[in-house]
N, C-alpha and C positions, 0 to 999 in steps of 0.2 A: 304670508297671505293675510289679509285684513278682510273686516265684514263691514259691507252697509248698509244698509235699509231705505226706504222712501216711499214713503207714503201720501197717497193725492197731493202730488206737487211740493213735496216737503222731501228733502233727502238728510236724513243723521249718518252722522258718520263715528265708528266705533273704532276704535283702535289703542293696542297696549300701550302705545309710545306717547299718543297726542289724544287731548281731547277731543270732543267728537263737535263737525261744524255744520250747520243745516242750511241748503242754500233753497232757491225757488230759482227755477228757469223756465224759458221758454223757447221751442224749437219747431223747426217746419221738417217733418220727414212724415210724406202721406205718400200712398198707394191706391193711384188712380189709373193704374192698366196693371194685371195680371197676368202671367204668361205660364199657363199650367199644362204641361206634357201628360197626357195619359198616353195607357198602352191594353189600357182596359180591363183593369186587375181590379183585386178587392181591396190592394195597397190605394188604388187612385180613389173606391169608394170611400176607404175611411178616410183621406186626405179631406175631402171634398166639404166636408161642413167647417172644415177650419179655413178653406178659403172661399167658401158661402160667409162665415162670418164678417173675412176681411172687407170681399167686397161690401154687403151690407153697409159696413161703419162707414168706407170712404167713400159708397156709390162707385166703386171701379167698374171698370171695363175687364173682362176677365177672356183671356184665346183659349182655347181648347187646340193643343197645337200633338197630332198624331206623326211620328216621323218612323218612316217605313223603310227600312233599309232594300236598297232596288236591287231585284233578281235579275241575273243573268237575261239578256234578250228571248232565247230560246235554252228552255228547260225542257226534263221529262218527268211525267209523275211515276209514283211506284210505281203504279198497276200497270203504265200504257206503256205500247212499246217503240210510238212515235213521239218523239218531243212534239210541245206545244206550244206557240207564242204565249207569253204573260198577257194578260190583260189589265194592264194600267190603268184605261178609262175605267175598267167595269171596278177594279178593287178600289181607289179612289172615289169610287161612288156610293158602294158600299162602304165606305169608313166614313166618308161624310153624312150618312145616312146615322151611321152608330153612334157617332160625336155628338149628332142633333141630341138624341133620344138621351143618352149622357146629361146631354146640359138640359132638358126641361126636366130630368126628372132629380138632379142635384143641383142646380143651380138655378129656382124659380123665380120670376120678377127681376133677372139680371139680364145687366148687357153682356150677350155671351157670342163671339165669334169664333167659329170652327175651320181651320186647316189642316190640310193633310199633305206632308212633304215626301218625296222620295230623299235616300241618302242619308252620309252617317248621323245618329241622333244628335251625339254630342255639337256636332257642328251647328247643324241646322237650329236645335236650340240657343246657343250662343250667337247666332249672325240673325235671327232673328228678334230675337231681347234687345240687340245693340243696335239693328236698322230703323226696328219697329219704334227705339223708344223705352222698353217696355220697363217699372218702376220696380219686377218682383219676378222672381221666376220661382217656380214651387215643385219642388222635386218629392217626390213621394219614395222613401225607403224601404229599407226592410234590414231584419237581422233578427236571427232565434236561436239560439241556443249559445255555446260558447264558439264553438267556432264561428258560425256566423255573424257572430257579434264584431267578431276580429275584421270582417271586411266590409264596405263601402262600395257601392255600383260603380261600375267604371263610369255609366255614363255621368253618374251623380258627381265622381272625383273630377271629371275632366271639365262639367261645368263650373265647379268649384275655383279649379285651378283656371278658365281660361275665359270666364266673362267677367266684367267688373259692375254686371246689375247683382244688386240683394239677392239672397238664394234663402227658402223657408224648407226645410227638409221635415217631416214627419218622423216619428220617435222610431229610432235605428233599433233600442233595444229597450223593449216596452218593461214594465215594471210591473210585475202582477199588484192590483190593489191600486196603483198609482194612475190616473186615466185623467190626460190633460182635457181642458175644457174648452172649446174650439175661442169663445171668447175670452182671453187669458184676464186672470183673476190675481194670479203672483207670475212677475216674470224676474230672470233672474240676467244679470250680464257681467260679463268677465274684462275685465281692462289688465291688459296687458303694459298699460303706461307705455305704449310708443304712440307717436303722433297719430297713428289713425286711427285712435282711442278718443278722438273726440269725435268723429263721426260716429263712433258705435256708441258711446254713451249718449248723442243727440238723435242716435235713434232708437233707443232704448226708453228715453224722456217721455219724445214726445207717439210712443206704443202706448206706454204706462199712462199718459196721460189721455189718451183718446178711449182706454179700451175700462178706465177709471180704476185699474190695476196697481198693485203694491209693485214698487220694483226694489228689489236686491242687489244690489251691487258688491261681486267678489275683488279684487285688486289678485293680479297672477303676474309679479312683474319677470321680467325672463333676466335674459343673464346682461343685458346690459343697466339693466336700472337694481340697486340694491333696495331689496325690504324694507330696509328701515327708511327711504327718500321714498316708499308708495306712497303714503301719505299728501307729504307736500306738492309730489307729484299730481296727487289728484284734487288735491286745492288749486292749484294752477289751471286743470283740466276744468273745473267745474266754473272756476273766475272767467274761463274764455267762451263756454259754450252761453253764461247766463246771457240775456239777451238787457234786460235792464241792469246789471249787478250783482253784488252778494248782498243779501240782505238776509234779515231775521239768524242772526247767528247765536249759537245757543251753546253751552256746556253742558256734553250729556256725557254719563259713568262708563267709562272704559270698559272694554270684554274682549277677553282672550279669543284670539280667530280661533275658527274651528278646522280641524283637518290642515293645521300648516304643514306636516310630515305628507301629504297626500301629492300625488302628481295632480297636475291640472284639471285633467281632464278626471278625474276622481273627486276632485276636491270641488268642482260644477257639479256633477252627477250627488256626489252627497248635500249638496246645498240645495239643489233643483227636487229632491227624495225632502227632506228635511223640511223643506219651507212648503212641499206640494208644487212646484211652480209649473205653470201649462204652458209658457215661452222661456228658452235662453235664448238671450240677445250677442252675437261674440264678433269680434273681427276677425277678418278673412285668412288673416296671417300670412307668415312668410315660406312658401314649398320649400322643401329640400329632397334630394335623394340619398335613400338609402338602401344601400345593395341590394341588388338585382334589379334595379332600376324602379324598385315601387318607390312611388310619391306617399310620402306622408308626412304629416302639419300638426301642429298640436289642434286647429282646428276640427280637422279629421276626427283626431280620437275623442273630440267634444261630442261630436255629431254619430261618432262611435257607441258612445256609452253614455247619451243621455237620454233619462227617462221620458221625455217630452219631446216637443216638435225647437227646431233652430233655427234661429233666422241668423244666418252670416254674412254681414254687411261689409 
């Protein structure tokens, strides 16, 4: 693993093998439609000023999108001893009622529209992101204690795994003393060196550059790209995304990466703890299965074990 830095449009690059190269780029990745699922928890209040922030910066459009999974036609309550038809109109109006009251009281001065869906969340979230357009979808987590930590929402994993809009998720496993800052001040991003490491690094650019944030950049190459090529690898990566060039190249003093014995997702989490960082920026990565049919990603255990909120692009 190697370490890199970058600061207001300046990125250094540190590493044992090669000196270090400083590039300037310029990239277009904004978020101008928001698509935020609540459910009406304390998880969605504390989400809520970090995508009050986002909107703010880019003026977004932010949905308020409630998915209510549909009850049986005719049900019976505990107490009664005749079923009762559900009342669809009346719940639907009462949630659109609650969504209003939601978004003026966390989302003030925004463009804020409110929906409310029958049917599975996972779904409706996904086919709405992808009909609507939508630039961000913001999932709101949770995870306390150790075992908690170990696991990921279903609904959260399946929009992971099954939309191809950005996903911001809120810190899975909070870090007592560490409290990210909804407008990110260090963000940190992980390149894996396969090709759709330059979308994540061009959206990590131009975060860092809008939100006038330090950005950090980790190299985590996997098992098809070797250590010692991360390097030239991401000289290649940085030569494609610059938008004029490379310019202003510089020789800065070598430093031993930190945490290379660390898995990935440890070796994010100690850098993201170490630097303070209030965004990791990471790519989506590649699913696999393993036994008993749970899905897990190294992304996953990014979004697992980091201190701060993720955006997986």
């Amino acid at each position: 693993m190697s370490y890199f830095t970058r600061q207001l449009g300046e990125i250094a690059l540190f590493d044992p093998m090669a000196n270090g190269v400083l590039f300037k780029v310029r990239t277009m990745f904004k978020f101008k439609s928001i698509l935020f699922p609540i459910e009406f928890s304390q998880r969605d209040e504390a989400a809520a000023p970090f995508i009050l922030s986002m909107a703010q910066r880019y003026q977004a459009r932010v949905v308020l999108l409630h998915a209510l999974l549909r009850p049986p036609p005719v049900f019976a309550e505990m107490s009664g001893i005749y079923p009762e038809a559900y009342d669809f109109k009346g719940a639907m109006e009462t949630i659109q009622v609650d969504l209003r009251k939601f978004a003026e009281t966390q989302f003030p001065k925004v463009d804020v529209e409110c929906f409310v869906e029958f049917g599975d969340p996972a779904a409706i979230i996904s086919e709405y992101a992808s009909n609507q357009h939508m630039d961000l979808i913001a999932m709101p987590t949770h995870g306390y204690g150790t075992f908690r930590r170990t696991l990921l929402g279903s609904v959260t994993a399946k929009i992971l795994h099954d939309s191809t809009v950005p996903v911001w998720t809120s810190a899975h496993t909070p870090e007592p003393g560490h409290r990210a800052h909804p407008k990110p001040r260090v963000i940190v991003c992980a390149l894996d060196m396969k090709p759709e490491s330059r979308q994540t690094l061009e959206a990590a650019f131009e975060l860092a550059k809008d939100a006038g944030a330090k950005l950090e950049l980790l190299t985590v190459p996997g098992e098809t790209v070797a250590p010692e090529a991360a390097t030239h690898h991401l000289q290649d990566l940085l030569a494609q995304v610059a938008s004029t060039g490379v310019a202003d190249i510089k020789d800065l003093p070598a430093q031993e990466p930190e945490g290379a014995s660390r898995s990935v997702a440890e070796a994010v989490r100690h850098l993201a703890l170490h630097k303070r960082a209030d965004l990791v920026v990471i790519g989506r990565g590649a699913i696999r299965n393993i036994g008993l049919g749970r899905l897990f990603a190294t992304s996953y255990d990014i979004i697992r074990e980091s201190p701060c909120p993720v955006l997986s692009v």
